[in-house]
C-alpha positions in Angstrom: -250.1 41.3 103.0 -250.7 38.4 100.6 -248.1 40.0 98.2 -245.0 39.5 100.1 -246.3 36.2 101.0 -246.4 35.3 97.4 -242.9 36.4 97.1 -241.8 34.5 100.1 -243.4 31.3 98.8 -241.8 31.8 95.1 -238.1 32.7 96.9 -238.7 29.1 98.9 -239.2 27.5 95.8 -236.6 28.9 93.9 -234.3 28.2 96.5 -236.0 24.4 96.7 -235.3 24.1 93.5 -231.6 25.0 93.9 -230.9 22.8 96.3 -232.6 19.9 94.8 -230.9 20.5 92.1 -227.6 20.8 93.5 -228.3 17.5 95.5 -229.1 15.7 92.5 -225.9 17.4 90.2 -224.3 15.3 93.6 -225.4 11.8 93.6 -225.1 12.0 89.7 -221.4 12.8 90.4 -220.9 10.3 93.1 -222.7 7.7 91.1 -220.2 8.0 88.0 -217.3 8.0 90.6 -218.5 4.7 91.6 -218.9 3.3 88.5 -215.4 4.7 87.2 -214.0 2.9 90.2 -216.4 -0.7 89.7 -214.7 -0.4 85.7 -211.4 0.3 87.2 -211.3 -2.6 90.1 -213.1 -5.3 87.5 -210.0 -4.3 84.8 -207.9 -5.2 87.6 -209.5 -8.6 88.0 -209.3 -9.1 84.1 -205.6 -8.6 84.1 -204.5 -10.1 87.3 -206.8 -13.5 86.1 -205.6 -13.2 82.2 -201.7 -13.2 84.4 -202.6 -16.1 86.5 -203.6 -18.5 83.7 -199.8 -18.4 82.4 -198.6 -19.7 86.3 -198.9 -23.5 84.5 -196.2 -22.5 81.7 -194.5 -19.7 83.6 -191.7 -20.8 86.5 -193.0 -17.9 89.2 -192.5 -18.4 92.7 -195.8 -19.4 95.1 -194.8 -15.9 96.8 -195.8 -14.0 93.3 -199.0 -16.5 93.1 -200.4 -15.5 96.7 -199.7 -11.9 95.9 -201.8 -11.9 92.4 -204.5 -13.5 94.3 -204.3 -10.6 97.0 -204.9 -8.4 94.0 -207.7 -10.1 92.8 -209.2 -10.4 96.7 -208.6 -6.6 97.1 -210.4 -5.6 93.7 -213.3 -7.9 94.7 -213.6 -6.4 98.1 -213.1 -2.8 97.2 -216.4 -3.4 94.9 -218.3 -5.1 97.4 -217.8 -2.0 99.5 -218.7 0.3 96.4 -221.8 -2.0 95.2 -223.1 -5.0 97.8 -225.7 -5.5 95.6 -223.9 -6.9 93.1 -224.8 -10.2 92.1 -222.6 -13.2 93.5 -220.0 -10.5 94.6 -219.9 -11.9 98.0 -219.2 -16.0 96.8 -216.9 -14.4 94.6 -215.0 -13.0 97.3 -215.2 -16.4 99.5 -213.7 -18.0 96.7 -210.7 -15.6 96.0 -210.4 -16.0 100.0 -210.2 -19.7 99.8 -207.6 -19.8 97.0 -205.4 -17.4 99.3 -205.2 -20.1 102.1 -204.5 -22.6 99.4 -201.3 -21.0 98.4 -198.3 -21.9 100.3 -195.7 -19.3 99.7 -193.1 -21.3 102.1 -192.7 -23.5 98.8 -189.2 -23.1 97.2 -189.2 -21.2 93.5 -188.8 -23.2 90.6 -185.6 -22.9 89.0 -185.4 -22.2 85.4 -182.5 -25.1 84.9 -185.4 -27.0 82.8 -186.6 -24.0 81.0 -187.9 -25.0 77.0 -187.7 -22.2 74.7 -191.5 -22.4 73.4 -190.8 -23.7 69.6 -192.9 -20.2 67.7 -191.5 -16.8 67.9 -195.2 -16.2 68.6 -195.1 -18.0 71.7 -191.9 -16.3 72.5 -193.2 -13.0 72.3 -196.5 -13.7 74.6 -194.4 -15.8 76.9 -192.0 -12.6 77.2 -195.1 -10.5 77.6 -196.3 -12.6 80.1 -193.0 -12.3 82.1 -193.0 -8.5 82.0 -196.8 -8.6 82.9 -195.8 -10.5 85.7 -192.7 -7.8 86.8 -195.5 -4.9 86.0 -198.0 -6.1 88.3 -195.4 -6.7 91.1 -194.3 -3.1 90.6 -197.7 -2.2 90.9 -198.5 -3.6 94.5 -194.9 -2.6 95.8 -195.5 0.6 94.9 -199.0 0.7 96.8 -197.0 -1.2 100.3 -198.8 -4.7 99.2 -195.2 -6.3 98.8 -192.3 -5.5 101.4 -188.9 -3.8 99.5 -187.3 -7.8 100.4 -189.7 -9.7 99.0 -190.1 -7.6 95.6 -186.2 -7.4 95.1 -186.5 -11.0 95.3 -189.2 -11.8 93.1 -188.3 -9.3 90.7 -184.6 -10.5 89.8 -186.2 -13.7 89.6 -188.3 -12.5 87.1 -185.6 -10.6 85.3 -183.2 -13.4 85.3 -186.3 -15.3 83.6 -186.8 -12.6 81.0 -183.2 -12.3 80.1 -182.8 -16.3 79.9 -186.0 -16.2 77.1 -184.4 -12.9 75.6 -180.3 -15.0 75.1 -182.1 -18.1 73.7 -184.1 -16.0 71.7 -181.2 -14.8 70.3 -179.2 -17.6 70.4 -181.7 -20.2 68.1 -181.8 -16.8 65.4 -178.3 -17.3 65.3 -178.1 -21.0 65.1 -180.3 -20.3 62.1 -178.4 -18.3 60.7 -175.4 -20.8 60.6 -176.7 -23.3 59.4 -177.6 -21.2 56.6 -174.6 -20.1 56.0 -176.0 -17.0 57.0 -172.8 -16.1 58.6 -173.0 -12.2 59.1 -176.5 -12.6 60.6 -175.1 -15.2 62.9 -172.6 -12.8 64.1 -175.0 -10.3 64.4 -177.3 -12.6 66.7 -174.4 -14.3 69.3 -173.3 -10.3 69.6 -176.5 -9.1 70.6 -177.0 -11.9 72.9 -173.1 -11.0 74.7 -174.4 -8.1 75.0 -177.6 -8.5 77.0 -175.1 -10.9 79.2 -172.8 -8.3 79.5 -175.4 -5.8 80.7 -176.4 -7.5 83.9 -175.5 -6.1 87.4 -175.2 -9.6 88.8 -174.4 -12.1 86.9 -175.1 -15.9 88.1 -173.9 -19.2 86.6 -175.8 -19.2 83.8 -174.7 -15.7 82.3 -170.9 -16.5 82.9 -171.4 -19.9 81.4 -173.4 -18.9 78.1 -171.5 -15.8 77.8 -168.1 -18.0 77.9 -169.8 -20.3 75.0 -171.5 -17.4 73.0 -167.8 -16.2 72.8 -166.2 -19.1 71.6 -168.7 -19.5 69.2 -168.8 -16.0 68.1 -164.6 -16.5 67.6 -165.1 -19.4 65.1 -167.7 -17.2 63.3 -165.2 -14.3 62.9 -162.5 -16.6 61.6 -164.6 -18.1 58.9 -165.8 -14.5 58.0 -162.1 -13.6 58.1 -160.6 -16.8 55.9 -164.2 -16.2 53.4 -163.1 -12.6 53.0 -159.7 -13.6 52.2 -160.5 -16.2 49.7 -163.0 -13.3 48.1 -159.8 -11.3 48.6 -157.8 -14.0 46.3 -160.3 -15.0 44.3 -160.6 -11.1 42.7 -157.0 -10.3 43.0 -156.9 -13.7 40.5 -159.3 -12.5 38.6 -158.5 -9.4 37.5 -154.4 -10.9 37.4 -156.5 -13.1 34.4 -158.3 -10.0 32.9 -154.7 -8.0 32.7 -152.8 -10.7 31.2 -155.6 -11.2 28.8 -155.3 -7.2 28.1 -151.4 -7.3 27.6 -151.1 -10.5 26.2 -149.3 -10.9 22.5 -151.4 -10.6 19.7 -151.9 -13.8 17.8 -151.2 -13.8 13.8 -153.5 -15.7 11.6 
């Protein structure tokens, strides 16, 4: 009698065992979900806050503002939900909240008719970083139903017409460069390049037709000077080598 017992009691503790095990194999794994999703909401707060601090430098509508700040409310609260113990999650959240009533999107979009040109090709290659950042993260919350199809069409031609404008000067102050340089190939090369990004828009507003129209009448007074350069290269070796033959057949001098 007290050997099946025995075996009973060691079959309960195996099977114990087991499922302690397995529950434990289960919190582990729920445990590393959660923090996979803490890292992945608080990388979301890093970018959408690294984003916001261009707003100052960057002409973005109020619209784009308040739905960065949803981003940032939405990454806050879907921690709080994952970890409430977290230290001054809660005030964090409050905060984010208050900055979202702050914003009034009803305020019209800047235009970019006093756009500067930022004077460093670095800063023109973090301020066009900044600009796609800002189309990327707009995609983003689109793409999850955040942002209505009207709204993002909107924004996002706004956005584009903003990262075309930075691409054209870009292009444009290379080339200027370039001229007064003398540089005149590379000049061409540049006001081309520049017609071409113009020329590749679906719908053009007053400032493409108006720079394209000027890039092309510049880029025509480059191509004639190339043109009347060539030719006086052109000239200037047909001269040459008119001098080297009438040296060849030229009469021999007697001493």
């Amino acid at each position: 009698m007290l050997f099946p017992i025995i075996i009973i009691l060691i079959v309960s503790l195996v099977v114990v065992a087991i499922v302690v095990n397995a529950l434990q194999q289960y919190r582990e794994k729920v445990e590393a979900e959660m923090r996979t999703e803490i890292a992945k909401q608080k990388s979301v707060i890093d970018e959408t806050e690294a984003v916001l601090t261009t707003v100052d430098t960057i002409p973005v509508s109020q619209h784009v503002v308040a739905i960065l700040h949803n981003r940032l409310l939405n990454a806050l609260k879907t921690i709080f939900e994952l970890h409430p113990g977290l230290p001054d999650i809660k005030q964090r959240i409050k905060d984010a909240q208050d900055r979202v009533k702050m914003i009034n999107i009803s305020t019209p979009a800047p235009t970019h008719e006093n756009f500067t040109l930022p004077e460093s090709d670095k800063m023109v290659i973090q301020y066009i970083q900044a600009v796609k950042k800002f189309r990327s993260l707009l995609r983003s919350e689109h793409a999850k139903g955040k942002v209505d199809t009207q709204s993002f069409t909107r924004e996002d031609r706004h956005l584009g017409s903003l990262q075309l404008k930075v691409n054209v000067e870009t292009l444009v102050k290379r080339g200027q460069a370039a001229l007064a340089s003398n540089m005149l190939g590379s000049a061409r090369q540049y006001f081309e390049k520049a017609i071409a990004a113009l020329e590749a828009q679906n719908q053009p507003d007053q400032y493409n037709n108006e720079r394209k129209a000027q890039l092309e009448s510049q880029l025509k007074t480059i191509q004639d000077n190339l043109r009347n350069a060539n030719a006086k290269d052109r000239e200037k070796k047909q001269e040459e080598e008119r001098d080297e033959l009438d040296e060849l057949f030229a009469p021999k001098k007697k001493w």
